[in-house]
C-alpha positions as CSV (number, residue, x, y, z in Angstrom):
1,X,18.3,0.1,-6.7
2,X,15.3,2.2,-4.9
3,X,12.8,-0.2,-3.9
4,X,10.3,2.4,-5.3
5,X,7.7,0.1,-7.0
6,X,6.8,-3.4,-7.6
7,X,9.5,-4.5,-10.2
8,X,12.4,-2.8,-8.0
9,X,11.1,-4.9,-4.7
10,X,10.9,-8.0,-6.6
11,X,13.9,-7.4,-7.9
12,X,15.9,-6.4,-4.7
13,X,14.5,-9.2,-2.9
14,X,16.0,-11.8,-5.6
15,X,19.1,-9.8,-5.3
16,X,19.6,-10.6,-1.3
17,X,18.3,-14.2,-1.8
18,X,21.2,-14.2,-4.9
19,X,18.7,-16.4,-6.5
20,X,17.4,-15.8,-9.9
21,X,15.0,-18.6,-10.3
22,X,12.0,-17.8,-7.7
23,X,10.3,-14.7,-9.9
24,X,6.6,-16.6,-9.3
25,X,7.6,-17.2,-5.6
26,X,8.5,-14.0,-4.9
27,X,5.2,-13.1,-5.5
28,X,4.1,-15.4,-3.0
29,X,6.4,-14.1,-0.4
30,X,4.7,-10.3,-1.1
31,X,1.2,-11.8,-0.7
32,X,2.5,-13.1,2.2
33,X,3.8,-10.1,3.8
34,X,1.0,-8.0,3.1
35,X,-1.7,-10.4,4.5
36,X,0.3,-10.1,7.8
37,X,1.2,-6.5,7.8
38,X,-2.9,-6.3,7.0
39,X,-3.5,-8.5,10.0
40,X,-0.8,-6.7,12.7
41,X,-0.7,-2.6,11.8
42,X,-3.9,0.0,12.5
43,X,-2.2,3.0,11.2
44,X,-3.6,6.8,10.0
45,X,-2.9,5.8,6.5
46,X,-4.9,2.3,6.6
47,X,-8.0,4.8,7.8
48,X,-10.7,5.2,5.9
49,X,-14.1,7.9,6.1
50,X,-17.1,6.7,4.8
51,X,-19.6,9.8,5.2
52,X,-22.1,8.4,3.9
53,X,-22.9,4.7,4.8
54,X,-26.7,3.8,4.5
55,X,-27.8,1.7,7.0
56,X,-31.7,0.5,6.0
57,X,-32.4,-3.3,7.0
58,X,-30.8,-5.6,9.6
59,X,-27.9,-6.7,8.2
60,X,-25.3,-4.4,5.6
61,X,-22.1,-5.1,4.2
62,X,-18.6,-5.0,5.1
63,X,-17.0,-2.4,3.3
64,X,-14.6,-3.4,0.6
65,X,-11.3,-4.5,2.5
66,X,-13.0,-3.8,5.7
67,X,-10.2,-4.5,9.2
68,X,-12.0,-2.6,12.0
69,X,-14.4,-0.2,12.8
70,X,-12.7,3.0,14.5
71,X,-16.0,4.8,15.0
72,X,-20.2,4.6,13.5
73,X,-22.4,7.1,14.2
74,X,-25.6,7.8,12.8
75,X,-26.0,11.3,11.3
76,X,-28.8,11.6,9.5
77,X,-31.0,11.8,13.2
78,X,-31.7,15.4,15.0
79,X,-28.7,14.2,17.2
80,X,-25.6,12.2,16.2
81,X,-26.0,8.8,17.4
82,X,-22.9,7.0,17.8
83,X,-23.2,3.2,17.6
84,X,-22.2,1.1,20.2
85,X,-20.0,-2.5,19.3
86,X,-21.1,-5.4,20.8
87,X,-20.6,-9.6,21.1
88,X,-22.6,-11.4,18.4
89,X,-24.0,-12.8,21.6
90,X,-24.9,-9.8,23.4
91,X,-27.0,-8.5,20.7
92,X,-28.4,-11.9,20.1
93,X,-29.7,-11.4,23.6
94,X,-31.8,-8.1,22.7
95,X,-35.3,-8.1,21.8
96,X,-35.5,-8.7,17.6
97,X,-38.8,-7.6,17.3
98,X,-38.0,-4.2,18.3
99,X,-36.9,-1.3,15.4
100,X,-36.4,2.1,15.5
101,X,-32.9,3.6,15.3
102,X,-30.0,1.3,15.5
103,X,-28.2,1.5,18.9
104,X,-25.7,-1.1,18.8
105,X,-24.2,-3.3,16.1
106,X,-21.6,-6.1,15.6
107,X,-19.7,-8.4,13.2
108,X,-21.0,-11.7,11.7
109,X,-18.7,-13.3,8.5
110,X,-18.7,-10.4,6.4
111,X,-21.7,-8.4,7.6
112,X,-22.5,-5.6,9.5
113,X,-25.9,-6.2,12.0
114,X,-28.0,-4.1,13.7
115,X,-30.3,-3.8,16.6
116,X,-33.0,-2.6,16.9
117,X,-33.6,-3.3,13.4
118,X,-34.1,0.0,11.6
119,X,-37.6,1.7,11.0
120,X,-36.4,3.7,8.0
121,X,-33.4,4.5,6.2
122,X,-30.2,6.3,8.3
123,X,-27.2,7.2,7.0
124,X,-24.0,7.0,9.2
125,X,-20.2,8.1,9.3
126,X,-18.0,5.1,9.3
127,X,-14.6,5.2,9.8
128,X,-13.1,2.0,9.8
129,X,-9.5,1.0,9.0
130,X,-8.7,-0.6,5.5
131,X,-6.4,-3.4,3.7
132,X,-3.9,-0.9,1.9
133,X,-3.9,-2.3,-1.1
134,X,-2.3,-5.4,-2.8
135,X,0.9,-4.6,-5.0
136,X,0.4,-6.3,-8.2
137,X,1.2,-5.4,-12.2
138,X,-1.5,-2.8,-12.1
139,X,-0.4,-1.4,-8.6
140,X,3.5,0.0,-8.6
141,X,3.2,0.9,-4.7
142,X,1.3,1.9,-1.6
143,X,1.9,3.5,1.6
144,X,3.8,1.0,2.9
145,X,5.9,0.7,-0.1
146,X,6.5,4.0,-0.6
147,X,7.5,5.4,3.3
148,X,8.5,1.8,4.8
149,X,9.7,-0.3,1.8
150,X,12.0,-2.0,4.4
151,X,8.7,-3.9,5.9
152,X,7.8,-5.5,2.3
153,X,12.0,-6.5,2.1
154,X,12.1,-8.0,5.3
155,X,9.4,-9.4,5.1
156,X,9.2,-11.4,1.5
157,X,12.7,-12.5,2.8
158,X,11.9,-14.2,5.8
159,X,9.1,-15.8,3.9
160,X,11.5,-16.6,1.7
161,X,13.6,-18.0,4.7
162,X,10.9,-20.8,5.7
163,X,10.3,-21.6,1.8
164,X,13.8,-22.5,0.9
165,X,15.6,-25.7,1.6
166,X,18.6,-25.4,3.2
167,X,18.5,-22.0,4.6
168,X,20.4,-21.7,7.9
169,X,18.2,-21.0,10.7
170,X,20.5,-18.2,11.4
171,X,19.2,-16.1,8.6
172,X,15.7,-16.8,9.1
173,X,16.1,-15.7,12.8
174,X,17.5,-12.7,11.2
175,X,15.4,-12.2,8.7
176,X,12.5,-12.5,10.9
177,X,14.2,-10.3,14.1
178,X,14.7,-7.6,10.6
179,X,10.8,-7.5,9.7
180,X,9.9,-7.2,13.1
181,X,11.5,-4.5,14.3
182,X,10.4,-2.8,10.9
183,X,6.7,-3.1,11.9
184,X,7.4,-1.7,15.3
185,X,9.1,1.2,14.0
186,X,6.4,2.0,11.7
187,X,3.8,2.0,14.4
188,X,6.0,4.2,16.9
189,X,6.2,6.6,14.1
190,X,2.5,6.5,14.0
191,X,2.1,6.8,17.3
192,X,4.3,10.2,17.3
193,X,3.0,11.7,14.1
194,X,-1.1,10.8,15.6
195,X,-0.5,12.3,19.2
196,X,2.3,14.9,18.3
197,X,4.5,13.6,21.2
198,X,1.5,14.9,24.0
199,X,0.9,12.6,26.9
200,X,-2.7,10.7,26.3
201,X,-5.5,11.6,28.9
202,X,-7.4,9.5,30.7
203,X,-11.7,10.2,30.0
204,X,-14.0,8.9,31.8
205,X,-17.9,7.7,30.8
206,X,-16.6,7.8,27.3
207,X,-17.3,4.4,25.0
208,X,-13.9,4.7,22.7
209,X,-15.4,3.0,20.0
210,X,-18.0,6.2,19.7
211,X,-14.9,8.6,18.9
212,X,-12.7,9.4,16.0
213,X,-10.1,11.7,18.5
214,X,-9.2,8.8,20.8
């Protein structure tokens, strides 16, 4: 059976368990897997552009399924103005009762915040790295499912490993040594397909966090 959408995974994953009564668990062990691949890989296809991100007060949403930012610069200045990340601490530290246009910014709960505060409104290119999206009902596959189904295989099965009674600790250690080499795999063929194979160069003076080609 290709594990080529949602029903097939669910249904392979039973298959290798050779149990036929854990259909709502299953879906537990998926949620599972995904929330950690989410967590662990930063790969081309989890990258998203947002052209367009209007930054007009102190404090702006997260994007939707926000992971990291790769770069922020403001645009919609005379000169690009790529923001710099900083500590929650560090920019505690600055002078609030400045504004003008934003410099640096960082991460508290689920908002973006800025300093100094802005005088107007700027927009700004965001690209940021994004939660490929859940499988469910409505969603048949994603990237991950559709180039590296063996990570969502491996993985629901050695969730599966720690859920069931009785399994030997041989297959979990299996299981487990199956799902991680499947992760690794998928970000050394990142890695290749990113950098074409060229040896990476060493800048100097440059903040990475400013640049998209790093």
């Amino acid at each position: 059976m290709a594990l080529d959408s949602y029903t097939n995974l669910k249904t392979a994953i039973a298959n290798f368990l050779a149990r036929d009564d854990l259909s709502s668990e299953i879906d537990d062990f998926i949620d599972l897997t995904e929330a950690d691949f989410n967590r662990r890989l930063r790969i081309r296809a989890m990258e998203t552009i947002n052209s367009s991100f209007t930054i007009d007060s102190a404090t702006e949403s997260l994007p939707t399924g926000f992971l990291a930012a790769r770069s922020f610069v403001i645009t919609s200045t005379n000169v690009a103005n790529p923001l710099q990340l900083v500590t929650p601490y560090h920019l505690a530290d600055m002078d609030e009762t400045q504004s003008g246009t934003p410099r640096t910014y960082t991460i508290q709960d689920s908002l973006f915040r800025f300093q100094p505060e802005p005088d107007s409104s700027y927009t700004a290119r965001l690209v940021y790295y994004k939660a490929l999206d859940s499988l469910s009902g409505s969603t048949a596959d994603n990237h991950i499912l559709t180039y590296h189904p063996d990570v969502y295989l491996y993985g629901a099965l050695y969730f599966a490993s720690t859920f069931i009674r009785g399994m030997d600790q041989g297959s979990v250690a299996q299981f487990k040594a199956q799902y991680e080499a499947a992760l690794k795999q998928v970000e050394a063929a990142d890695q290749i397909d990113k950098y074409n194979g060229a040896p990476l160069i060493q800048r100097s003076g440059i903040n990475i966090n400013n640049y998209d080609n790093v």
